[in-house]
C-alpha positions in Angstrom: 0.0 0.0 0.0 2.9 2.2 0.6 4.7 1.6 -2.3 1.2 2.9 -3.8 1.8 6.4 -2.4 5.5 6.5 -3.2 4.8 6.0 -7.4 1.6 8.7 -7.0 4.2 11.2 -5.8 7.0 10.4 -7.6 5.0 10.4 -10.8 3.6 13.7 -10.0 7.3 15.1 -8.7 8.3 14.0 -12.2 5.0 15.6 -14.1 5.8 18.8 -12.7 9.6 19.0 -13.4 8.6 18.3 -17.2 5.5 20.5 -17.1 8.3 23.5 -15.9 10.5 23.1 -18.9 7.8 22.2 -21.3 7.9 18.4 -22.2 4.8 15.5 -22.2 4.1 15.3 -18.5 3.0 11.8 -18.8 6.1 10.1 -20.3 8.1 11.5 -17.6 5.7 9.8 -15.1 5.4 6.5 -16.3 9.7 7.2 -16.3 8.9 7.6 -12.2 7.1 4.6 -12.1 9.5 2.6 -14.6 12.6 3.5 -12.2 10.8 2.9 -9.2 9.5 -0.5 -10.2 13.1 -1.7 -11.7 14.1 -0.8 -8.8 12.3 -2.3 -6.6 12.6 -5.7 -9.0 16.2 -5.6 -8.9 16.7 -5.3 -5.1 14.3 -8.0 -5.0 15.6 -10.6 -6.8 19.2 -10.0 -5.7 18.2 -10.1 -2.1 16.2 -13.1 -3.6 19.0 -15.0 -4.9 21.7 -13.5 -1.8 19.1 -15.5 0.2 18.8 -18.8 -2.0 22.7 -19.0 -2.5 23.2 -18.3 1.4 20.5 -20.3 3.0 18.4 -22.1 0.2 15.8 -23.6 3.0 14.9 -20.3 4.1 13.4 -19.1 0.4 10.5 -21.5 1.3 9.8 -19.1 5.0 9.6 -16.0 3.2 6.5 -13.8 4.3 5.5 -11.0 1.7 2.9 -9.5 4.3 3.9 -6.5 6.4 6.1 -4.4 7.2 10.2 -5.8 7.0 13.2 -4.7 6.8 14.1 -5.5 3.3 10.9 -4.0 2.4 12.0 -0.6 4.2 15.3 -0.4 2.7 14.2 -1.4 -0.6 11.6 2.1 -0.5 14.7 3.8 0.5 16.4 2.4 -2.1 14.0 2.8 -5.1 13.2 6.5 -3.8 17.1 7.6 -3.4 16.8 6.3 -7.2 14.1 8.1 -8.5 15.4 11.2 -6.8 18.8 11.1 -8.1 17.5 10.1 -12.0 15.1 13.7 -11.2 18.1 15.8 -10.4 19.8 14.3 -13.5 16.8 15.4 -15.6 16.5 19.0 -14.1 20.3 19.5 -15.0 19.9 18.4 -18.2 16.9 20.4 -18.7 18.7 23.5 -17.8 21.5 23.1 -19.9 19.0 22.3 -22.7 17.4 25.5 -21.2 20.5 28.1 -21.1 21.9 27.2 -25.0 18.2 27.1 -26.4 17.7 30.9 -28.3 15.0 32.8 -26.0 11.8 33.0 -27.4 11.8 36.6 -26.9 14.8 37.0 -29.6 12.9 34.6 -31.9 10.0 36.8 -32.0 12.2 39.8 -32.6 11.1 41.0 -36.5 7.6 39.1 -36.2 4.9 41.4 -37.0 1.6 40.2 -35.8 -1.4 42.7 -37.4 
């Protein structure tokens, strides 16, 4: 249910960042949910396998209900993630941003009667 919350933020943390420079809003929040998902995959099954190669009785235990460790540090995980791959993004955009020609200087010469 949690992890429910985390991908309706980040995909709305990630709609606004491209709604501020311009770009499809959606793409950029199914990108949210894409890294958030992978990332939680990826933790998962190499904690999965960590587990089967160290103790391979103990695969057969596991409990997905409730709160867990794992299950904390894999949020932690998957949001550091998605927070890094949005600063990435927003210094991209900027550069992008800063050589792009203003519009202003575009318009320059347009007569609109």
């Amino acid at each position: 249910m949690l992890s429910i919350f985390i991908l309706i933020g980040a995909y709305r943390y990630y709609a606004q960042l491209a709604e501020r420079f311009g770009k499809t809003k959606w793409h950029f929040g199914i990108l949210a949910i894409a890294i958030y998902l992978g990332t939680q995959l990826f933790f998962g099954f190499s904690y999965g396998i960590y587990k089967g190669i160290s103790d391979p009785y103990s695969v057969e235990e596991v409990s997905y209900t409730g709160f867990s460790l794992i299950n904390i540090i894999s949020w932690i995980i998957s949001i550091i993630a998605v927070y890094g791959v949005y600063k990435f993004l927003e210094k991209k955009f900027m550069k992008e941003q800063i050589s792009k020609p203003s519009l202003e200087i575009e318009k320059i010469g347009d007569k609109d009667l």
